[in-house]
Z-matrix of the N, CA and C atoms (Angstrom, degrees):
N
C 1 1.454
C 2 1.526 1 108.90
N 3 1.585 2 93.00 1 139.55
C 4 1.678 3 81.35 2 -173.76
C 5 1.872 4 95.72 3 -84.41
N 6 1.576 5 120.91 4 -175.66
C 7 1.330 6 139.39 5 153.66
C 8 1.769 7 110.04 6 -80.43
N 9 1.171 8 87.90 7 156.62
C 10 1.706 9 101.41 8 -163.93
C 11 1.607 10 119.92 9 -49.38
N 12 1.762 11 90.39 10 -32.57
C 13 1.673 12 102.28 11 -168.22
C 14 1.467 13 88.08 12 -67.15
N 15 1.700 14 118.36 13 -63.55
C 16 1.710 15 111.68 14 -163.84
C 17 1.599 16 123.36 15 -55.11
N 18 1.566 17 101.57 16 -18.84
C 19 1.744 18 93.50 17 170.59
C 20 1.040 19 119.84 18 -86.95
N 21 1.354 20 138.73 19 -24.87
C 22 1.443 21 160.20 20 113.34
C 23 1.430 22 103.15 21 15.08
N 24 1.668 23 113.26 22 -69.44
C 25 1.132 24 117.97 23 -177.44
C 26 1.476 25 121.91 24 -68.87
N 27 1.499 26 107.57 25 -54.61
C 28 1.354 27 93.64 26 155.84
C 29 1.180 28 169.78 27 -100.52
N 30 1.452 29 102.08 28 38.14
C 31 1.261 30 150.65 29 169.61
C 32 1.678 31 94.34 30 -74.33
N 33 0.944 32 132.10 31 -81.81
C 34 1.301 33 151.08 32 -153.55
C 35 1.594 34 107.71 33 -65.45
N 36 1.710 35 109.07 34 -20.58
C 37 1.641 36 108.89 35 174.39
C 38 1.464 37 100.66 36 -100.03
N 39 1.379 38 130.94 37 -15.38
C 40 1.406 39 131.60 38 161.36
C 41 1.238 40 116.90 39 -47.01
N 42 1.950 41 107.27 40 -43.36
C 43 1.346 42 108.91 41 -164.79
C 44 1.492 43 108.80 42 -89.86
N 45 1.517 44 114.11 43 -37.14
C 46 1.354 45 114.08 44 155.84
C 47 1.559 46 123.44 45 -24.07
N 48 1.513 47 99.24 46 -73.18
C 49 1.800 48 120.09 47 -154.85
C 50 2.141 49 76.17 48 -56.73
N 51 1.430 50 104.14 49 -47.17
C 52 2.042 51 85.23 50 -157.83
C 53 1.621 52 107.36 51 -65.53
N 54 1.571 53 113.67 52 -27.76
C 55 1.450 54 111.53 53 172.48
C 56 1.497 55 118.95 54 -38.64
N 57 1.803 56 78.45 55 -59.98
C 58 1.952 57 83.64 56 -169.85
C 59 1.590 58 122.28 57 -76.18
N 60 1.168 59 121.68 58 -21.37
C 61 1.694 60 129.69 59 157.50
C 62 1.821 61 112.71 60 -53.47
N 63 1.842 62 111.44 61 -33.14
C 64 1.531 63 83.43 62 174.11
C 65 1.623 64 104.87 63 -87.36
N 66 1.726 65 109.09 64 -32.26
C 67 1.561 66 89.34 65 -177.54
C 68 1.696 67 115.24 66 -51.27
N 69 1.591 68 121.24 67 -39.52
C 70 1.455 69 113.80 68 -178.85
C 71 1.592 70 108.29 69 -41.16
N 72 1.596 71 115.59 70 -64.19
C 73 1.398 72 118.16 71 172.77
C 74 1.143 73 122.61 72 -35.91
N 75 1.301 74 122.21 73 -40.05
C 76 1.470 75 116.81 74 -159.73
C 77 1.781 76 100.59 75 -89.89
N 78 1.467 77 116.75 76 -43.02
C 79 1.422 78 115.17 77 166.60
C 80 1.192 79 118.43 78 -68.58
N 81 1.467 80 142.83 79 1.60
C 82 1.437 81 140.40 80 -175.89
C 83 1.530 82 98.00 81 -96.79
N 84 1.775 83 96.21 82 -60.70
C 85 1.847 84 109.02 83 -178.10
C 86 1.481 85 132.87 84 -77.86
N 87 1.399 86 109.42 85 -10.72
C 88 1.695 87 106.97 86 178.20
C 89 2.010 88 91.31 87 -133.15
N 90 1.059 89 110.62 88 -69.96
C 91 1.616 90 133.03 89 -174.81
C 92 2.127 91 92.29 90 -19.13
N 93 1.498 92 100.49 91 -75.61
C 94 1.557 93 105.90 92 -179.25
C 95 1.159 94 112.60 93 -48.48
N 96 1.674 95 107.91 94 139.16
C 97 1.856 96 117.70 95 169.11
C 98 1.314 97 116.21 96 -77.32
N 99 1.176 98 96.05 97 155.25
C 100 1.967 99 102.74 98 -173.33
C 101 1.050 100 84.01 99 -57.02
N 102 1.550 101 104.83 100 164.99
C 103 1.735 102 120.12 101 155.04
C 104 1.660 103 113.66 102 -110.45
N 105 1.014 104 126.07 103 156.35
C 106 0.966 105 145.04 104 -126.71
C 107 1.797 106 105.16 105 -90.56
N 108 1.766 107 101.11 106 -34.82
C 109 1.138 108 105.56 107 -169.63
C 110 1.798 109 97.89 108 -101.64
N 111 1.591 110 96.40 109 -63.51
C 112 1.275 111 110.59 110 -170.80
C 113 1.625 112 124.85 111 -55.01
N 114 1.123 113 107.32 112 -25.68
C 115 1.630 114 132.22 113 -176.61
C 116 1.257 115 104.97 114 81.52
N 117 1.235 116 115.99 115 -112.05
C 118 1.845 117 137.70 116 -139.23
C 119 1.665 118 91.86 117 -109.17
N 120 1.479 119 102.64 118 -27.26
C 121 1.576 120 96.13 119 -159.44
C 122 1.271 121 107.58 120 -86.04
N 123 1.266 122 110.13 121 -17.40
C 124 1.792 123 127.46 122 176.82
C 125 1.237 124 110.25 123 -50.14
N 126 1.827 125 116.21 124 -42.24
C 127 1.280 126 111.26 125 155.79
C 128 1.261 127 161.16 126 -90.74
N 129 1.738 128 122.14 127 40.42
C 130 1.090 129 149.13 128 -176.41
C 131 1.762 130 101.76 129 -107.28
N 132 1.312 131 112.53 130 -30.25
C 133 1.292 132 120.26 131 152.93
C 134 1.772 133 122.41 132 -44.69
N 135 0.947 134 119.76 133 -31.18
C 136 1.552 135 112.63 134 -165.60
C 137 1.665 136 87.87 135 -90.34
N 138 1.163 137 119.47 136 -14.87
C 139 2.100 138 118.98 137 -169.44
C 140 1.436 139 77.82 138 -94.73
N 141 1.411 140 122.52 139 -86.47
C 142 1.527 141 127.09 140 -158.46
C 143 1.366 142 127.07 141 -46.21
N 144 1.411 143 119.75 142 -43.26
C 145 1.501 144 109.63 143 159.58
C 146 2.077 145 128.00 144 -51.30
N 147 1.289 146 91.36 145 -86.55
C 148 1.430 147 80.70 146 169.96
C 149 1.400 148 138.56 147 -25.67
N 150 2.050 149 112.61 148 -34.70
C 151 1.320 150 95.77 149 -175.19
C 152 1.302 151 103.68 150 -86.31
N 153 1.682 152 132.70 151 -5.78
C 154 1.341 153 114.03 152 -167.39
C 155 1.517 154 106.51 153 -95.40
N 156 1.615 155 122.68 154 -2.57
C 157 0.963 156 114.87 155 156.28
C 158 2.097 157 116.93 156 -73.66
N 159 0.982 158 118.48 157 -36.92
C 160 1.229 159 113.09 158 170.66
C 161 1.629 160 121.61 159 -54.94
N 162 1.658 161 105.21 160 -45.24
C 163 1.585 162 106.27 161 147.40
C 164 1.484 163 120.14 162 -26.10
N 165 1.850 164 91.36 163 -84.65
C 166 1.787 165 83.75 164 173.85
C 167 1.060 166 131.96 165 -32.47
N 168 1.709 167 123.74 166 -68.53
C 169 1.233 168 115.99 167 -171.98
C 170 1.879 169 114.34 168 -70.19
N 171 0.976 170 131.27 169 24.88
C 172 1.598 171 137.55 170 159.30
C 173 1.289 172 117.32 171 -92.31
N 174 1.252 173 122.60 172 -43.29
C 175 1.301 174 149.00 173 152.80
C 176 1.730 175 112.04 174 -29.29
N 177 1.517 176 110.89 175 -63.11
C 178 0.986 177 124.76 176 -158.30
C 179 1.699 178 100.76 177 -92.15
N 180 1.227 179 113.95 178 -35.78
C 181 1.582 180 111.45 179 175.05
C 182 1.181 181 121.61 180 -68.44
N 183 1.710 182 110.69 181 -18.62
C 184 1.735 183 112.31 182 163.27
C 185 0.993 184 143.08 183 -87.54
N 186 1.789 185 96.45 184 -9.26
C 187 1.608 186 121.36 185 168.16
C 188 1.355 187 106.52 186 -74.31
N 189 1.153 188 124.85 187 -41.47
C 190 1.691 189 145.16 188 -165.42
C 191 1.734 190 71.57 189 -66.80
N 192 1.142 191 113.80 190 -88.04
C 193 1.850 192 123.44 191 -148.65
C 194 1.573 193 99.81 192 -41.66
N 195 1.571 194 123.05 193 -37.73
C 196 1.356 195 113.23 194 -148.62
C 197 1.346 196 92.83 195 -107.77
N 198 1.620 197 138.00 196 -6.82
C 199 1.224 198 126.07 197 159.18
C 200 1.550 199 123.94 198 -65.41
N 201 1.557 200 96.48 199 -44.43
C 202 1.605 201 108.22 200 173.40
C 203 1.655 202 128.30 201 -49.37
N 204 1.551 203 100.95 202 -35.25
C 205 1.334 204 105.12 203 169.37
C 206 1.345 205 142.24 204 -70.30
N 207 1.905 206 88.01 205 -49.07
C 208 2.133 207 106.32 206 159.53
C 209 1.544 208 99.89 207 -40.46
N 210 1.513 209 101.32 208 -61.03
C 211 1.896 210 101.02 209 -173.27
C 212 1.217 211 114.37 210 -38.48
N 213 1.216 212 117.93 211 -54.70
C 214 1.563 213 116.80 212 -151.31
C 215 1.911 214 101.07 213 -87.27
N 216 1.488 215 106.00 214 -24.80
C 217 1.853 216 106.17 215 177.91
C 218 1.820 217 95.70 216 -73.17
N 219 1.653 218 118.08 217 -22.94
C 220 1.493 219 118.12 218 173.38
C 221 1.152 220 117.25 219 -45.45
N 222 1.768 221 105.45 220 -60.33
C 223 1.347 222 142.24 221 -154.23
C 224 1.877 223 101.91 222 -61.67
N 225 1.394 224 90.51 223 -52.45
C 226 1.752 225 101.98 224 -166.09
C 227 1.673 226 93.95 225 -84.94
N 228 1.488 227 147.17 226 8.10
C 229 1.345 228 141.80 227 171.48
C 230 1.378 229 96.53 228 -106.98
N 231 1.516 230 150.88 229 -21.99
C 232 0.927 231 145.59 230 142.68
C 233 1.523 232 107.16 231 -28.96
N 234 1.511 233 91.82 232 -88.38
C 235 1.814 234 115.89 233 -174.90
C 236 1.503 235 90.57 234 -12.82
N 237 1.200 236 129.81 235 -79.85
C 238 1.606 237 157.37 236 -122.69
C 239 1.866 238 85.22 237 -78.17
N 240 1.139 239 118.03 238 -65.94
C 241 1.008 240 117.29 239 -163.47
C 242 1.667 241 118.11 240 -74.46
N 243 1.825 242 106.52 241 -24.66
C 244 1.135 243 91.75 242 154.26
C 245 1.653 244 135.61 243 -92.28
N 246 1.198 245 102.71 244 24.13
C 247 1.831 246 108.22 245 -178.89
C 248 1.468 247 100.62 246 -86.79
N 249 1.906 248 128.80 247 -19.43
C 250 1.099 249 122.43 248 178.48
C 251 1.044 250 143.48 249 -53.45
């Protein structure tokens, strides 16, 4: 269980992170001007890019985390086996 202050806190970046996800929506999907060629659909682009880079990089920070670890349980079964 957290203490009052830390749910407090993250409580308050919950409410943040959902604030700023509808303003993104609302400036990507109504806020942005048509474009000229593409129309309406031009703007599903300003939501869809950015988040699939955040995809990516989630993706990639767990590959980073979960290689480092195999390595290092590698590293220390070496060690082990060469102390024999």
């Amino acid at each position: 269980m957290k203490n009052g202050r830390g749910k407090l806190r993250d409580d308050l970046l919950v409410g943040l992170g959902f604030a700023l996800m509808l303003a993104a929506l609302y400036m990507a999907l109504i806020y942005a001007p048509t474009e000229k060629y593409a129309g309406a659909v031009q703007r599903i682009f300003y939501f869809h890019v950015p988040l699939a880079w955040v995809g990516f990089l989630a993706f990639l920070v767990v590959f980073i985390l979960v290689f480092i670890r195999n390595y290092s349980r590698m590293i220390c079964a070496r060690l082990l086996l060469l102390s024999y």
